[in-house]
C-alpha positions as CSV (number, residue, x, y, z in Angstrom):
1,X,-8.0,41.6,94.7
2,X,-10.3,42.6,91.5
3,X,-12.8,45.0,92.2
4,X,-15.7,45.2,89.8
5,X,-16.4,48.4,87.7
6,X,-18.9,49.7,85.2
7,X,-18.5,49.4,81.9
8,X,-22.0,50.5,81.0
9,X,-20.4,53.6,79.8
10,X,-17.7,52.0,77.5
11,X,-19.7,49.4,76.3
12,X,-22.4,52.1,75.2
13,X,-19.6,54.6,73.7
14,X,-18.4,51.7,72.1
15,X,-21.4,50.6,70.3
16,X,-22.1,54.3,69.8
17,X,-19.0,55.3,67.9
18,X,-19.6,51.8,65.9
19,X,-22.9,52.5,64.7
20,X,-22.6,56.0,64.1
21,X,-19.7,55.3,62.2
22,X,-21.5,52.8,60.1
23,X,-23.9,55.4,59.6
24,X,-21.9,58.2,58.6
25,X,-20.1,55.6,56.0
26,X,-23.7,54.9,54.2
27,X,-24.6,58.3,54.4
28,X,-21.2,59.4,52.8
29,X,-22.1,56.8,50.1
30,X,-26.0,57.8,49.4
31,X,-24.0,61.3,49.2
32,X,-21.8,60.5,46.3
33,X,-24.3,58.2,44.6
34,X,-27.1,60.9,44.9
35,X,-25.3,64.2,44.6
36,X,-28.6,65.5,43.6
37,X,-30.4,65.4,47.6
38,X,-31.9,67.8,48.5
39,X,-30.8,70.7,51.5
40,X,-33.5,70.1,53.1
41,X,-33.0,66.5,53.7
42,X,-29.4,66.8,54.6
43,X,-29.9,69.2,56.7
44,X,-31.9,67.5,58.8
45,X,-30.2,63.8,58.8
46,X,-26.5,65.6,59.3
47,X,-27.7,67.7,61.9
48,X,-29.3,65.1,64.3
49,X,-26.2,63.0,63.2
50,X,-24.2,65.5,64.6
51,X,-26.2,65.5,67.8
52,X,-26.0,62.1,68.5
53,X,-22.3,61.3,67.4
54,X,-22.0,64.5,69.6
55,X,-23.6,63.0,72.6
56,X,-21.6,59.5,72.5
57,X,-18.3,61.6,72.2
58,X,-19.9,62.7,75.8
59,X,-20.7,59.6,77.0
60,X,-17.3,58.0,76.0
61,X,-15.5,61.1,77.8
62,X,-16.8,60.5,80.8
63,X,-15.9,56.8,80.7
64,X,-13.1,55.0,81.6
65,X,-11.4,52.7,79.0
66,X,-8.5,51.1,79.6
67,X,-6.3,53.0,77.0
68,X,-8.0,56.4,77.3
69,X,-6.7,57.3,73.9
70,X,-10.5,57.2,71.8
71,X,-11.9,59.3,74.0
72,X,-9.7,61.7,75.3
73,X,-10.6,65.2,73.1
74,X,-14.3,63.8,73.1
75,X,-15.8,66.6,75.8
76,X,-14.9,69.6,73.7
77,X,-15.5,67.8,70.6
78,X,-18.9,66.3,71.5
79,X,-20.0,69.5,72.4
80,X,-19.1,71.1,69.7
81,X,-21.4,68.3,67.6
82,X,-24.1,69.1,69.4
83,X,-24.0,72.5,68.8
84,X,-23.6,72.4,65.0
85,X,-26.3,69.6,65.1
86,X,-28.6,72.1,66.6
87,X,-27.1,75.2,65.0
88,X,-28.2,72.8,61.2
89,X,-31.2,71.5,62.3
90,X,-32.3,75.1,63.5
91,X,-31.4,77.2,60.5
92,X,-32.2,75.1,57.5
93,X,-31.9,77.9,55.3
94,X,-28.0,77.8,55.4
95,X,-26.4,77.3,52.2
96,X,-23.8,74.6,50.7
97,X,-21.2,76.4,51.1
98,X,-21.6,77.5,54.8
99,X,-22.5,74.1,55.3
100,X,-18.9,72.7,54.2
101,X,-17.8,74.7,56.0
102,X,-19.5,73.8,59.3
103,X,-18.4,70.3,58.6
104,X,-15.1,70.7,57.0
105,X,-13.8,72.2,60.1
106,X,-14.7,69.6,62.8
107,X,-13.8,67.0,59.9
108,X,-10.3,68.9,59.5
109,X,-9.8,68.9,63.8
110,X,-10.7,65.6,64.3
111,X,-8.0,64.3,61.7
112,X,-5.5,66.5,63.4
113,X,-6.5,64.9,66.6
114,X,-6.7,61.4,65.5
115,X,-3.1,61.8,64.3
116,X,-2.3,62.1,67.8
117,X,-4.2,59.1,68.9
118,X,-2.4,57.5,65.9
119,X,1.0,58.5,67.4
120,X,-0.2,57.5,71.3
121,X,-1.7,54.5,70.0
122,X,1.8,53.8,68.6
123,X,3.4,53.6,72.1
124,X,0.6,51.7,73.6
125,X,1.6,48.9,70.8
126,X,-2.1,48.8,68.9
127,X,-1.0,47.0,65.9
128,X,-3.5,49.5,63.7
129,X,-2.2,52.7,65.0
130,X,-1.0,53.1,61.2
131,X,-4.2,52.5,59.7
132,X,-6.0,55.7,62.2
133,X,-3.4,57.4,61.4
134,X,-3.5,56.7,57.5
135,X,-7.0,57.7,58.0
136,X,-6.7,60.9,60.1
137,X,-4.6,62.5,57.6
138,X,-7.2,61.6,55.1
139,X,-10.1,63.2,56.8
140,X,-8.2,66.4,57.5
141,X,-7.7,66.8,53.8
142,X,-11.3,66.2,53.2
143,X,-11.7,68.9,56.0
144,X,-9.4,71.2,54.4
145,X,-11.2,70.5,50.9
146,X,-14.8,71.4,52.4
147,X,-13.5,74.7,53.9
148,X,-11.7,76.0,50.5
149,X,-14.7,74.6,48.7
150,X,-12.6,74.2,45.4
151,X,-16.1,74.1,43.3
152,X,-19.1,75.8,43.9
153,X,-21.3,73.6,42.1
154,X,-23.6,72.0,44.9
155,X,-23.7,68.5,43.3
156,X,-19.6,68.7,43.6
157,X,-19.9,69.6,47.2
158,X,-22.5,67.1,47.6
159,X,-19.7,64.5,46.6
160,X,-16.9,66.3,48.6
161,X,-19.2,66.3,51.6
162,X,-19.7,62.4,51.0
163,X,-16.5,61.2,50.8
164,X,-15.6,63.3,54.0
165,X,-18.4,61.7,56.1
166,X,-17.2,58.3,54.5
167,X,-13.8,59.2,55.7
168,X,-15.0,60.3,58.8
169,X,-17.4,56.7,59.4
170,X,-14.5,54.5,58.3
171,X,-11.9,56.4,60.9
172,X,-14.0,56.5,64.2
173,X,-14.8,52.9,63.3
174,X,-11.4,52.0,63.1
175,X,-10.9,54.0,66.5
176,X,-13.9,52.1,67.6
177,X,-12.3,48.2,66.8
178,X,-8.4,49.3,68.0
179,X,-8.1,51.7,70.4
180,X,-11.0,51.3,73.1
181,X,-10.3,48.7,75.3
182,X,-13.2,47.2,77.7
183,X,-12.1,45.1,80.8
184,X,-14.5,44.0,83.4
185,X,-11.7,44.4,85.9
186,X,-9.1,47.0,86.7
């Protein structure tokens, strides 16, 4: 006997991660081609990024897809978003620097997490587990790169900070496509 669930949840976490990952890509790229932006501005557009990509890693916590491996660090994680979110949109006086740093953290923890997924996703038999996993070790050396700043120019950390949310865009949308499975029936 099938028994109907909802996939409200999934479907939105889904569409979520995909668009926020799409967004995080083109901001990545605005970053690199216009190192110059200003603080102000990237203050504000990372930190209610933050908060929303925070607040699907919620939402895809507390739903149920059938692998379980996009989601499963998402409640510590999305929280922690959401508070650097607000944390960036509240103190827009905080340097480059501190900045890369708030970033290259998560950046460098997510990567170390999405190896994992990489390696459960391996099991599980998803034909791209060596693509997220390709890409996780990426984004943790962007993350590592942000948080030893190698230059202190801001337009090079403009760049750095670009290419990390363009790593960051083009793993959760991997994630996204592979690794969350959405079946009307369980």
């Amino acid at each position: 006997m099938k028994t109907n669930r909802n996939v409200v949840p999934m479907r939105t976490a889904k569409a979520g991660y995909i668009i926020l990952a799409l967004a995080f890509c083109v901001l990545g790229v605005v970053m690199m081609a216009l190192p110059d932006v200003t603080l102000a501005v990237l203050h504000w557009v990372l930190g209610a990024c933050m908060i929303l990509f925070g607040a699907v890693k919620l939402v895809g916590y507390f739903s149920k897809d059938l692998y379980r491996l996009a989601f499963q660090y998402d409640l510590a994680f999305g929280a922690l978003l959401v508070t650097l979110g607000v944390i960036t949109l509240a103190r827009p006086a905080l340097t480059m620097s501190v900045l890369c740093v708030m970033l290259g953290v998560p950046m460098l923890a997510d990567g170390l997490f999405r190896v994992q997924m990489a390696m459960d996703a391996k099991r599980f038999g998803i034909p791209q587990w060596w693509l997220i996993l390709l890409l996780a070790v990426l984004l943790g050396c962007f993350g590592v790169l942000l948080v030893l700043r190698p230059s202190q120019s801001v337009r090079a950390l403009t760049t750095l900070l670009g290419l990390g949310l363009l790593g960051e865009g083009l793993l959760n949308l991997c994630v996204a496509l592979s690794a969350v499975k959405i079946v009307d029936y369980q």
